[in-house]
Legacy VTK file of the C-alpha trace (Angstrom):
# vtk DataFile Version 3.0
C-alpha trace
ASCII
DATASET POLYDATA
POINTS 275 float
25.220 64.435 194.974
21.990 66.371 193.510
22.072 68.420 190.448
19.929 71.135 190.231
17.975 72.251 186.806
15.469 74.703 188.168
14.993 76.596 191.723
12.761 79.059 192.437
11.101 80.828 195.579
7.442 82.783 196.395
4.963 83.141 198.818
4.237 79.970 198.181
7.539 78.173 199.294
10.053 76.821 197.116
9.885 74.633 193.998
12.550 72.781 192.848
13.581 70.310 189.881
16.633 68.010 190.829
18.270 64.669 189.759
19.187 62.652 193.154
22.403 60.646 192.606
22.072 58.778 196.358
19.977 58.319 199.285
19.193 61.456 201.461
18.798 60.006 205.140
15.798 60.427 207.667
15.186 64.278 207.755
11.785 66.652 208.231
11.191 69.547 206.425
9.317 72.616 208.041
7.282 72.405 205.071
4.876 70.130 203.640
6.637 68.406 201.101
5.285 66.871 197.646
7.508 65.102 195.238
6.833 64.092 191.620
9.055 61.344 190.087
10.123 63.035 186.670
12.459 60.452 185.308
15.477 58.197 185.355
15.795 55.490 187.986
12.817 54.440 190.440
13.398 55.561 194.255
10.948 54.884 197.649
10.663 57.259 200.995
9.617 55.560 204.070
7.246 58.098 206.238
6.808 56.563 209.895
5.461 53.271 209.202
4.628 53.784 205.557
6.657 52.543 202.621
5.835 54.833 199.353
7.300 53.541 195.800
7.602 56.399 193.827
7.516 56.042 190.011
5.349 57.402 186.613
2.093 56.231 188.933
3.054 57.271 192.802
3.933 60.604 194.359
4.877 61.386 198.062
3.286 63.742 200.066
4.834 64.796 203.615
3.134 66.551 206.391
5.342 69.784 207.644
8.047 68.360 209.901
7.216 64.847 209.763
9.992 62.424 209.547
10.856 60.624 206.043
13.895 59.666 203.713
14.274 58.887 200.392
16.678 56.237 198.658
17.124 55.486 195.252
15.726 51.289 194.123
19.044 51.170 192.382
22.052 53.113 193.617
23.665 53.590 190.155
20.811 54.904 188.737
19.844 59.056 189.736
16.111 59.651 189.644
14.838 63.027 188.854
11.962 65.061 190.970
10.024 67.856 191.104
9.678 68.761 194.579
7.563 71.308 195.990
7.942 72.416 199.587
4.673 74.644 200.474
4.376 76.907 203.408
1.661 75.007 205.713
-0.019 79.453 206.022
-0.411 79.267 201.525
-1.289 75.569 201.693
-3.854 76.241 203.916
-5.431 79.202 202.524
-5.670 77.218 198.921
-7.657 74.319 200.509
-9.777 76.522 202.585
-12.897 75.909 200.059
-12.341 71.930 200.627
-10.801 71.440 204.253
-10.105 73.851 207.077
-6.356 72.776 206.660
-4.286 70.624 204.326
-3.000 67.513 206.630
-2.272 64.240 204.105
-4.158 61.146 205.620
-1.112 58.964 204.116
1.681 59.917 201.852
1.189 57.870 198.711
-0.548 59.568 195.935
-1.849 58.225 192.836
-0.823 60.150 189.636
-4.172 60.637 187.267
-3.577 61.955 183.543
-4.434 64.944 185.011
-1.515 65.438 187.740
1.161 64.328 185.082
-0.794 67.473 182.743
-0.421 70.273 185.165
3.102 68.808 186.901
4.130 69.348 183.175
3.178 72.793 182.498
4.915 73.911 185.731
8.069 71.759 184.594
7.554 74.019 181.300
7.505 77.351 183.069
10.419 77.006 185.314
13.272 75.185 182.713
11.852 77.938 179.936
14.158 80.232 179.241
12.020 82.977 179.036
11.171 82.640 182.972
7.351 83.071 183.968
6.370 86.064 186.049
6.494 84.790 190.084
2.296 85.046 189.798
1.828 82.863 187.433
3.931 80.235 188.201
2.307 80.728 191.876
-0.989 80.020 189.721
0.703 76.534 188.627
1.894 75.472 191.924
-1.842 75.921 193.023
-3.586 74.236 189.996
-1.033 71.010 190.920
-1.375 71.084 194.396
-5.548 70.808 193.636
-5.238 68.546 191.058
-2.922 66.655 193.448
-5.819 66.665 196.056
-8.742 65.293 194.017
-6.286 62.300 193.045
-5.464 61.643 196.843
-8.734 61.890 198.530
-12.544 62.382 197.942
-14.954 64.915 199.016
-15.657 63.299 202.174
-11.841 62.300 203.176
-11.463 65.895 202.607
-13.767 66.777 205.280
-13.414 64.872 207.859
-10.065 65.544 207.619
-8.025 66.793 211.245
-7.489 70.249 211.729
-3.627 71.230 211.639
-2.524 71.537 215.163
-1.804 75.487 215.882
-1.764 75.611 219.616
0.922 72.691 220.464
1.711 71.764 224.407
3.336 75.052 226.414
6.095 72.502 227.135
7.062 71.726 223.202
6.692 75.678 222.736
9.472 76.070 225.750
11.481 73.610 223.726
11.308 74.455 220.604
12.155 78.199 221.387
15.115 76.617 223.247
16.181 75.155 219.628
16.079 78.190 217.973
18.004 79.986 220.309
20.570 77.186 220.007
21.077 75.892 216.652
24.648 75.886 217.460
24.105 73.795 220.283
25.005 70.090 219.841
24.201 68.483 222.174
20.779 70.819 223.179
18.576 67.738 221.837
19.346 66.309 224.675
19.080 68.733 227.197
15.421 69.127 225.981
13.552 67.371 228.902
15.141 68.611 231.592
14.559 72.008 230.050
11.245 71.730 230.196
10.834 69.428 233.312
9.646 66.075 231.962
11.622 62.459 231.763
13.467 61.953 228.944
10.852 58.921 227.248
7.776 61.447 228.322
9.177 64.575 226.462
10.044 61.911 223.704
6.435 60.777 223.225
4.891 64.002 223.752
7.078 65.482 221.203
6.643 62.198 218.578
2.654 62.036 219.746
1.985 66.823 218.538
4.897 66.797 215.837
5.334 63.622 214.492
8.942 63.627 214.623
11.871 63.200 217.149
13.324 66.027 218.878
16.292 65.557 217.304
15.036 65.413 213.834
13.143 68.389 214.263
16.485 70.561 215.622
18.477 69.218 212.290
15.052 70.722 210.153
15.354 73.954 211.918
19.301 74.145 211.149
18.786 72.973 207.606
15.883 75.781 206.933
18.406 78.027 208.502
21.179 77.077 206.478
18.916 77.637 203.446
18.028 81.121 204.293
21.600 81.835 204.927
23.398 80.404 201.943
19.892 82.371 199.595
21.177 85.558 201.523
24.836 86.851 201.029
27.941 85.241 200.801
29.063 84.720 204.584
32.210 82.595 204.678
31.573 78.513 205.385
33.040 78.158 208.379
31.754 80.890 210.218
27.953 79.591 209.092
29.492 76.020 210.228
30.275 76.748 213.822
27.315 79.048 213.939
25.157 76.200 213.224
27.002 73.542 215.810
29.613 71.933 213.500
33.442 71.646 214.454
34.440 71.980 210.762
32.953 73.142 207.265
33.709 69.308 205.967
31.257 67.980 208.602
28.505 70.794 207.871
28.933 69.947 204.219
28.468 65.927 204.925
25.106 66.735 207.032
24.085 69.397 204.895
24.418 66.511 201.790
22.907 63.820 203.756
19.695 66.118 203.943
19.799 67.952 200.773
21.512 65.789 198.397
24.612 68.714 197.340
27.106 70.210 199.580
26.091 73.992 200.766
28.967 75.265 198.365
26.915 73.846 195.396
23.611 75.064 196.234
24.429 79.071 197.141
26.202 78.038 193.538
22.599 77.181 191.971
19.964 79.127 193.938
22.250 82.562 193.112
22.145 81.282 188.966
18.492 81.113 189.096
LINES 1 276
275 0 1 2 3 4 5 6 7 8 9 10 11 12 13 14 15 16 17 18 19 20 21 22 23 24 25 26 27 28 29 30 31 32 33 34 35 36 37 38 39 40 41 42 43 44 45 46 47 48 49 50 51 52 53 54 55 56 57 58 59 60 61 62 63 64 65 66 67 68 69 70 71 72 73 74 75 76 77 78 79 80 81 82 83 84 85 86 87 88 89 90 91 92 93 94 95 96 97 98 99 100 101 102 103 104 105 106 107 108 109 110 111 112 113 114 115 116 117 118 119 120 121 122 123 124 125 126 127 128 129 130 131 132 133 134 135 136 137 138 139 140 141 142 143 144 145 146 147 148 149 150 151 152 153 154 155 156 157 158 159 160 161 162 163 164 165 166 167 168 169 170 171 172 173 174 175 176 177 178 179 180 181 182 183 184 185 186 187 188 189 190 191 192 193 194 195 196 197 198 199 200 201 202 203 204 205 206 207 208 209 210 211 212 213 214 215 216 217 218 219 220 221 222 223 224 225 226 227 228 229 230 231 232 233 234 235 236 237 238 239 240 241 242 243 244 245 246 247 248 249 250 251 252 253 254 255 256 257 258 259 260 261 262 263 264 265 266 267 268 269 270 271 272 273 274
């Protein structure tokens, strides 16, 4: 299970501060993703081929819908993260004085004195009871996320860095609109290729080789993001958002829904409606 001790939303994305209790398994996020080991046991995320320890010293940074997990070094102890998910249109307009988009060269991050400063005073703002006004807690998610920079890379990693693809292949366009139009599909990761007209290893590299991830990983993103939106929304009953979204049962939506998010869906509309 997670617990939740702070959640809040802006233009920015959403910012959270959690205590993970087990391992979440390998999942995407349509945002990039940043998290900041806060305390309690040690953990590690594997991103593609790259093994990141996270601790007092390391933080992970995640491209938008690339693939990673995260599992704890020791299962009986729950490690506690601030996570930021940033919307790749903010992120990008924040950088635009350093790089003409924000893509991480590797996912390990160094934490300076600096980071752990500014990670703090955002900590501060969102657990204070007296909440800060959406603006200027928009302000601290932008001071960490450029401290957070300047500790990753240097002036000239920053500019040569590759622009964020916006025009993908017509054929991952087809199929990703086919997604969306049938998150309650399951079996429409599959159909995928033939959809679009290419072998099933050809659509599979050409879909790895733009986004990074696999098709299927991608599709359980977009249902997850949807399943977010809903449960922030209005109260609509579990299982009709469970067959909606593919599953036979609520108990089976609730285990993948865990498995990505660390807490069942009942347990976060619980949290996200107290904050």
């Amino acid at each position: 299970m997670v617990e939740f001790f702070a959640l809040t939303e802006g233009d920015y994305g959403r910012i959270e501060v959690v205590e993970h209790h087990h391992d979440l398994v390998m999942h995407a996020h349509t945002h990039t993703h940043f998290a900041y080991w806060l305390g309690g046991g040690l953990a590690h995320a594997r991103v593609g081929p790259e093994v990141v320890q996270l601790g007092p010293d390391m933080a992970l940074g995640v491209n938008s819908r690339a693939s990673h997990d995260l599992r704890l070094n020791t299962p009986d102890r729950p490690a506690v993260f601030l996570n930021l998910y940033l919307n790749d249109r903010w992120l990008d307009a924040q950088c635009s004085e350093w790089a003409h988009s924000m893509v991480l060269p590797q996912s390990a991050i160094g934490i300076t004195a600096e980071v752990r400063e500014v990670s703090s005073s955002l900590l501060a703002h969102m657990v204070s009871p007296l909440r800060e006004p959406t603006l200027c807690l928009e302000a601290d998610v932008a001071s960490l996320l450029a401290t957070t920079i300047r500790a990753a890379m240097t002036p000239a990693q920053l500019q040569a860095m590759p622009q964020r693809r916006r025009m993908i292949d017509y054929r991952l366009r087809v199929a990703i609109s086919h997604m969306q139009a049938n998150l309650g599909n399951p079996t429409v990761a599959e159909e995928l290729a033939e959809v679009v007209g290419l072998s099933r290893s050809r659509f599979f590299e050409l879909f790895h080789d733009q986004l990074g991830t696999s098709p299927l990983v991608f599709w359980n993103a977009m249902r997850v993001e949807e399943a977010l939106t809903r449960l922030n929304a209005h109260e609509e009953d579990m299982t009709s958002m469970s067959k909606s979204l593919g599953f036979s049962t609520p108990g089976n939506f609730s285990r993948f829904f865990r498995d990505h998010r660390g807490m069942t869906p009942t347990a976060y509309r619980r949290v996200s409606h107290a904050f």
